[in-house]
C-alpha positions as CSV (number, residue, x, y, z in Angstrom):
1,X,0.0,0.0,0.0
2,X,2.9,2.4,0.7
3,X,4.7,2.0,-2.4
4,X,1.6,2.5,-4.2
5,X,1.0,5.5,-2.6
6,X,4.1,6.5,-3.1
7,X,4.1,5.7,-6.5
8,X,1.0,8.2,-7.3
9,X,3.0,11.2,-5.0
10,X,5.7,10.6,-8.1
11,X,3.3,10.6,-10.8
12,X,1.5,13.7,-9.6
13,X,5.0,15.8,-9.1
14,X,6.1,14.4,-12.6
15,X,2.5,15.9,-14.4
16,X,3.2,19.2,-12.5
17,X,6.9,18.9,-14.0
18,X,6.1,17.7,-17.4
19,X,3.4,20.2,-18.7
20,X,1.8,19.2,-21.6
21,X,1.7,15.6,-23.0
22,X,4.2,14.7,-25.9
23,X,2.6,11.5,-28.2
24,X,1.1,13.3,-31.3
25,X,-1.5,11.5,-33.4
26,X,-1.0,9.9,-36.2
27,X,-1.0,13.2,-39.1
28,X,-3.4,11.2,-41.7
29,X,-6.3,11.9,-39.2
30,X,-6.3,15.7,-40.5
31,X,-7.9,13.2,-43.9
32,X,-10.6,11.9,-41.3
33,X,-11.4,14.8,-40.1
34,X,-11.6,16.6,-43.3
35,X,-13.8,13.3,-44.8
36,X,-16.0,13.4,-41.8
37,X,-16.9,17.0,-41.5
38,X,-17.3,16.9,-45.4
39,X,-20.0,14.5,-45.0
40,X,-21.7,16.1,-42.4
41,X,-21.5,19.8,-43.8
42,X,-22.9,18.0,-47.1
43,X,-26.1,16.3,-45.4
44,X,-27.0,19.5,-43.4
45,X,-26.3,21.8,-46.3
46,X,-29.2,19.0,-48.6
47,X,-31.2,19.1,-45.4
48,X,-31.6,22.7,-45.5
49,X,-31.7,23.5,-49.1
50,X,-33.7,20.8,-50.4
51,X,-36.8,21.7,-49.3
52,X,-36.5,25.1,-50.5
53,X,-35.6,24.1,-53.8
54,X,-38.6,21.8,-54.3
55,X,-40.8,25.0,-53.1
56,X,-38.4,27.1,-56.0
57,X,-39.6,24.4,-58.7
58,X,-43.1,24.6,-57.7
59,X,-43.8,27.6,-57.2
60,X,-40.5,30.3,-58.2
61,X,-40.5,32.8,-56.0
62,X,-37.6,35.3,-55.3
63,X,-37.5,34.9,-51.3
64,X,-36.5,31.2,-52.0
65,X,-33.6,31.4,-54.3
66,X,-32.5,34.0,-51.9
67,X,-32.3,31.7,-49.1
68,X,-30.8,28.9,-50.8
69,X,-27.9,31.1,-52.0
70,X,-27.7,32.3,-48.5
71,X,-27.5,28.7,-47.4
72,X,-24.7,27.9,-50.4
73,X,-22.5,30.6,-48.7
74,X,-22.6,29.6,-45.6
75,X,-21.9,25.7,-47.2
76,X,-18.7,27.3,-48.8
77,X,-17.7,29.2,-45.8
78,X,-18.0,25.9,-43.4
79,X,-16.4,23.5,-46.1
80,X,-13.6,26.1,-46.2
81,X,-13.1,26.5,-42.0
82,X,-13.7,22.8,-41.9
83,X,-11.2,21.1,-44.4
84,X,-8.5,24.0,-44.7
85,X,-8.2,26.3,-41.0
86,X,-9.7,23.8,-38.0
87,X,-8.0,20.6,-39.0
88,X,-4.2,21.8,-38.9
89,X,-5.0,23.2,-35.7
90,X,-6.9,20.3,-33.7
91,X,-4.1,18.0,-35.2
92,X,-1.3,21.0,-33.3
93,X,-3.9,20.5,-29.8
94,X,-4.2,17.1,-30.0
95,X,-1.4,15.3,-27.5
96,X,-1.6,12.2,-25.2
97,X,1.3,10.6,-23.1
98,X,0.6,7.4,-21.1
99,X,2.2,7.5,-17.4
100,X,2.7,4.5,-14.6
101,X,-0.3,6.0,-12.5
102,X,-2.3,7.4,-15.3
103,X,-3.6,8.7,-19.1
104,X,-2.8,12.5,-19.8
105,X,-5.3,14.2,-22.9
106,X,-4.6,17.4,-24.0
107,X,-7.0,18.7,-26.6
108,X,-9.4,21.3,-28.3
109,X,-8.5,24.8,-29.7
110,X,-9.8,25.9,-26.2
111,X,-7.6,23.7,-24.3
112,X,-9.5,20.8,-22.5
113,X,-7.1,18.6,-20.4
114,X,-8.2,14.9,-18.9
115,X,-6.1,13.0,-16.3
116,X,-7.6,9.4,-16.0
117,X,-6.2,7.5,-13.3
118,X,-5.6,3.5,-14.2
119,X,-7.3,2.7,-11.1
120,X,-10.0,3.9,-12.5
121,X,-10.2,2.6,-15.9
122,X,-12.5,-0.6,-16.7
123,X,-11.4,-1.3,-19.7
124,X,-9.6,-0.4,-23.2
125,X,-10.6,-1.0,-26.7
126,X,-10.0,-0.4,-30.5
127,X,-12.0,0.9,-32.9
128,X,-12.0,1.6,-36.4
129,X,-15.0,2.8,-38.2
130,X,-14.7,2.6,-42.5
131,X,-13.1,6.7,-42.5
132,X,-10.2,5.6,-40.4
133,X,-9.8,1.8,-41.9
134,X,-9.9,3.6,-45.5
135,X,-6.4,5.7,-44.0
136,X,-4.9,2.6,-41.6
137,X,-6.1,4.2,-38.4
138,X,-7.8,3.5,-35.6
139,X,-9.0,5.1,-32.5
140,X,-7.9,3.5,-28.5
141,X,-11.0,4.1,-26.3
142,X,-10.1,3.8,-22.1
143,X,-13.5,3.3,-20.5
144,X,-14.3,4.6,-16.8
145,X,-17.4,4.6,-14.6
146,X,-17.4,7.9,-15.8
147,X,-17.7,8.0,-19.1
148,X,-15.0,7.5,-22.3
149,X,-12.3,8.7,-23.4
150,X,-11.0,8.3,-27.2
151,X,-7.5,8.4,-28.4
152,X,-8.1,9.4,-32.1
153,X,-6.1,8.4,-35.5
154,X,-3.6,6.5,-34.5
155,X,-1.7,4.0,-36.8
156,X,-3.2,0.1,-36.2
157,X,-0.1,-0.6,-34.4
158,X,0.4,2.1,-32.4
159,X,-3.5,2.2,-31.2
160,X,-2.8,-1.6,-30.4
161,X,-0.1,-0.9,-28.2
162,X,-1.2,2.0,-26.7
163,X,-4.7,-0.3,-25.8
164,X,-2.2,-3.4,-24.8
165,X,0.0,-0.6,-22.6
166,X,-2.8,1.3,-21.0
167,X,-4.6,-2.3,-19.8
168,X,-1.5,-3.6,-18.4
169,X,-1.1,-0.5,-15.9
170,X,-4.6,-0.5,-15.5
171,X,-4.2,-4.2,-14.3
172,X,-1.2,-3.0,-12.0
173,X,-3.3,-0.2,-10.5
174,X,-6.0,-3.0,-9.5
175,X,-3.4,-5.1,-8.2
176,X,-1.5,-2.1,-6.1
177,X,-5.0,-1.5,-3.9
């Protein structure tokens, strides 16, 4: 119990000594992102401008073309934040670093920072939905009472032994109590 707790008084000095993680995702998940928020810009750009085309073709009216332009800019503008400015960024935010005691996420353009605790953690998983399998990625989720917490676009074998790495000292933290 002592070395455990001393242990964790280690860890906690070494993340107020370290800062911000290191590990970097892998940099083909700037192509996910871009392919992701593509698709859904796409549907809620034919959501909202379908229907007013079908009223343009029934009945014309100078309102509607006027609103469906309106809508076409704002398309443009979002494509153009979404696949060109936000995902250079997000991929710069984007840091992880896996410790004895615990897994350190550092993310967002507003900076959002998670510390799980291995003791904590119930279990860790792969995924890979067909965006990242099309680029050879795939995401590590760590799973907590609390809620998840997803490791995005990493290459296969990395995610795998980051998921293989982040069980084992989530097996060691059980073992420490």
């Amino acid at each position: 119990m002592g070395k455990a707790l001393a242990s964790r008084a280690r860890s906690r000095k070494a993340f107020l000594m370290n800062g911000t993680p290191q590990s970097k995702l892998d940099p083909r998940v700037k192509n996910v992102w871009r392919v992701n928020d593509v698709i859904w810009i796409v549907l809620g750009y034919l959501c909202c401008a379908v229907p007013f085309a079908i009223c343009a073709a029934i009945e014309p009216a100078p309102w509607v073309f006027a609103l469906v332009a309106v809508l076409s800019a704002i398309a443009a503008v979002l494509l153009v934040v979404f696949l060109v400015v936000l995902p250079p960024i997000r991929y710069v935010r984007w840091r992880y670093e896996l410790h004895d005691d615990y897994l350190d996420i550092a993310k967002g353009i507003w900076r959002k920072r998670y510390i799980i605790p291995f003791i904590r953690v119930q279990n860790t998983d792969t995924r890979q939905g067909p965006i990242l399998r099309a680029f050879g990625l795939s995401s590590v989720t760590v799973a907590t009472a609390a809620g998840e917490h997803v490791i995005p676009g990493l290459a296969n074998e990395v995610a795998d032994q980051v998921r293989d790495r982040a069980a084992e000292l989530a097996r060691i933290a059980r073992e420490d109590m």
